[in-house]
C-alpha positions, 0 to 999 in steps of 0.5 A: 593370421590371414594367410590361415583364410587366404591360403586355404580358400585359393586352394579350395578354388582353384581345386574347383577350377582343376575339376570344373570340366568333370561337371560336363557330365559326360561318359569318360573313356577310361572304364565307363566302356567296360563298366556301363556302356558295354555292360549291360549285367547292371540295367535293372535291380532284379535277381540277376542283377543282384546275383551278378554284383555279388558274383562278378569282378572286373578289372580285379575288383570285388565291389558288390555295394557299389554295382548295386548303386550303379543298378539303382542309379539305373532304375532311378535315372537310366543311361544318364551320366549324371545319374545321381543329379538332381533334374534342373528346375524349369 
């Protein structure tokens, strides 16, 4: 009976302990070159950028939603990575 709480929490933990270095918030260097920093078709949340998330693929992908969150998290946030976080409290 305890292995049925024991395992399913060591699991859970040592997920967290595997993805802990990806809460540094940092741009990654796999597409965010090609995706944010290099692209500036996303930054604003007007015609054209609406036209290009419904117009545009890259690296094979059709993901107009996807692009227009990316536009929002621009409005709302900027350049921050961590654009969907919350600000810390002072």
């Amino acid at each position: 009976m305890i292995h049925r709480i024991v395992f399913p929490l060591v699991v859970a933990g040592l997920t967290a302990i595997c993805f802990l270095p990806a809460l540094s918030g940092s741009f990654l260097n796999w597409d965010d070159n090609v995706n944010f920093l290099g692209n500036t078709a996303f930054r604003g949340l007007g015609p054209e950028q609406v036209r290009w998330a419904f117009s545009s693929v890259l690296f094979g992908h059709y993901i107009p939603l996807t692009r227009l969150t990316w536009s929002l998290n621009y409005v709302l946030r900027g350049m921050d990575p961590w654009g969907s976080r919350p600000e810390p409290e002072s």
